[in-house]
C-alpha positions in Angstrom: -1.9 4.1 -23.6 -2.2 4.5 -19.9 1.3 4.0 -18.9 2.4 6.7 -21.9 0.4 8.8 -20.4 1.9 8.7 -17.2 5.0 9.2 -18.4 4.3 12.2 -20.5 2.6 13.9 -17.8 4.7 17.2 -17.4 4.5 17.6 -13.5 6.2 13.9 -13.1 9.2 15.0 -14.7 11.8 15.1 -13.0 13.0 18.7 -14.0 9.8 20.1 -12.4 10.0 22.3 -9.6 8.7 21.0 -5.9 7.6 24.2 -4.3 4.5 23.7 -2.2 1.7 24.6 -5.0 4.1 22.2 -7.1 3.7 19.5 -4.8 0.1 19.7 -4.4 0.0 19.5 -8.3 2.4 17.0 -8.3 0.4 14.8 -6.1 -3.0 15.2 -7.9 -1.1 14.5 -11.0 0.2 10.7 -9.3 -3.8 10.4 -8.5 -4.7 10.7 -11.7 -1.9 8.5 -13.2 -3.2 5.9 -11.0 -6.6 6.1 -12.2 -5.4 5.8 -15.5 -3.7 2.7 -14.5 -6.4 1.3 -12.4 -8.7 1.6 -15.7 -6.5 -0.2 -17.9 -5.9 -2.9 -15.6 -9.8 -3.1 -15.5 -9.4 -5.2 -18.7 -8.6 -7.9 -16.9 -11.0 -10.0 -15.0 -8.6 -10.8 -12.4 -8.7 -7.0 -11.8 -12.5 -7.1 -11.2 -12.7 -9.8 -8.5 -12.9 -8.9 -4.6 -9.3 -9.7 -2.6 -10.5 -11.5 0.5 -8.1 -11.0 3.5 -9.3 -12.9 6.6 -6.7 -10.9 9.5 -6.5 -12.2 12.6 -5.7 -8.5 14.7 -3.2 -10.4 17.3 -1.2 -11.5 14.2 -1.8 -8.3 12.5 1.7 -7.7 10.6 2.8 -11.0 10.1 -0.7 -11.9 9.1 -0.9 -9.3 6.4 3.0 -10.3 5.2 1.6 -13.8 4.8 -1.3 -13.1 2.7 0.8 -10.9 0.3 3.6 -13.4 -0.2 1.1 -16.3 -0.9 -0.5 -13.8 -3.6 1.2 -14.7 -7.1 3.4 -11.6 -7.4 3.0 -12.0 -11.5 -0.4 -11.5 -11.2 -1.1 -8.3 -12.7 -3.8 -7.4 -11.7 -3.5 -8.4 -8.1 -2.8 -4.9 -6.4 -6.0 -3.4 -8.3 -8.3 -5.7 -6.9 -11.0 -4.7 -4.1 -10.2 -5.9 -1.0 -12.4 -7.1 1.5 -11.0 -7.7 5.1 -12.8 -9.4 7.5 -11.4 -9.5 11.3 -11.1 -13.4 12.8 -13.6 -13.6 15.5 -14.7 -9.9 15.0 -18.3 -9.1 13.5 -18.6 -7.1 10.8 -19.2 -6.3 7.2 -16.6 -4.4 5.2 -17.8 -1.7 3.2 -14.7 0.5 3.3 -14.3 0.8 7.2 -12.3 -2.1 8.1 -10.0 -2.1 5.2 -9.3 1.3 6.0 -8.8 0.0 9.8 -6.2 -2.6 8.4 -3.8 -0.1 6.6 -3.9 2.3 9.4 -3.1 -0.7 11.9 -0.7 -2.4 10.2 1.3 1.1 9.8 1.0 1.7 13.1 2.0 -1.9 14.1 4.9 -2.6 11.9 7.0 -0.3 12.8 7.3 -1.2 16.4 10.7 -2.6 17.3 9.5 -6.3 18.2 8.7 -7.0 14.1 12.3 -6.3 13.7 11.8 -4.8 10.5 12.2 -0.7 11.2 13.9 1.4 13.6 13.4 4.8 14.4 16.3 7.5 14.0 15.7 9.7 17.0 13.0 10.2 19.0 10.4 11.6 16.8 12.6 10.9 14.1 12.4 8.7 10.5 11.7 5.2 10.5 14.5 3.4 8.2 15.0 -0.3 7.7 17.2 -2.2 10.4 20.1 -3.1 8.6 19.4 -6.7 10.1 16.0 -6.8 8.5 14.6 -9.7 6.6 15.0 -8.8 2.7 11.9 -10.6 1.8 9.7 -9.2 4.8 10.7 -5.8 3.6 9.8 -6.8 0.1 6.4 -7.6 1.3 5.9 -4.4 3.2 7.0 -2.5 0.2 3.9 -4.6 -1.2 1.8 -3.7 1.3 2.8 0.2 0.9 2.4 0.0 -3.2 -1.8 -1.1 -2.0 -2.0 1.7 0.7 -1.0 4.1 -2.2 -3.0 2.9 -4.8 -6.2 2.5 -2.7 -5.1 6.0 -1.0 -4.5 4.8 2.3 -2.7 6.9 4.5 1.2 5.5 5.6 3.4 6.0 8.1 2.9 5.6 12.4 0.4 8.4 12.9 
């Protein structure tokens, strides 16, 4: 029921216009399609438990890749989940704050020339994927960027 709903919703259609009142819409109209989803995935108790992600900040990016490729991609569930990040040798207690501090990190961090993984156009330009870029890294990040939507996380360097 919730993914018909998704697809029936008239500002996702394709033929719908994009001018900027249409994009706000369109963008409240993905937030709500999302809820839907997140509800109906609440069915599942694997959808109710906590995602634990011990990061160690040095090893941000690679960190993060690693923890999302050891999660079972077939899990359904997975990407609805909680998360709870804890920093390695850092105090504190995440109650929002430090999962928001690991999206916007690992966005800034990942797109930095040494991961390999993005480069930028021009200066001040698009980030696009190096053409020399590991497939299955990218995969991950891809991943990563399906959470930081869900969650509403912002994306991108800034």
């Amino acid at each position: 029921a919730a993914a018909s709903g998704a697809e029936q919703h008239p500002l996702l259609s394709a033929e719908s216009p994009s001018e900027p009142l249409e994009l706000n819409a369109k963008l409240l109209a993905l937030r709500q399609c999302i809820e839907w989803q997140r509800e109906a995935a609440r069915q599942f108790k694997s959808a109710r438990a906590d995602w634990k992600l011990p990061v160690v900040r040095g090893r941000l990016v690679s960190n993060v890749l690693d923890l999302f490729g050891s999660a079972n991609p077939r899990t359904p569930a997975l990407h609805w989940r909680n998360t709870v990040v804890t920093f390695v040798g850092e105090p504190g207690v995440d109650e929002g704050g430090l999962t928001a501090d690991l999206h916007s990190s690992f966005w800034r961090e990942v797109l930095k020339p040494e991961h390999g993984l993005f480069e930028q156009l021009a200066e001040g330009g698009a980030y696009l994927p190096r053409a020399d870029a590991d497939k299955e890294r990218l995969s991950l990040v891809g991943r990563f960027l399906l959470k930081s939507v869900l969650d509403d996380h912002p994306t991108g360097p800034g």
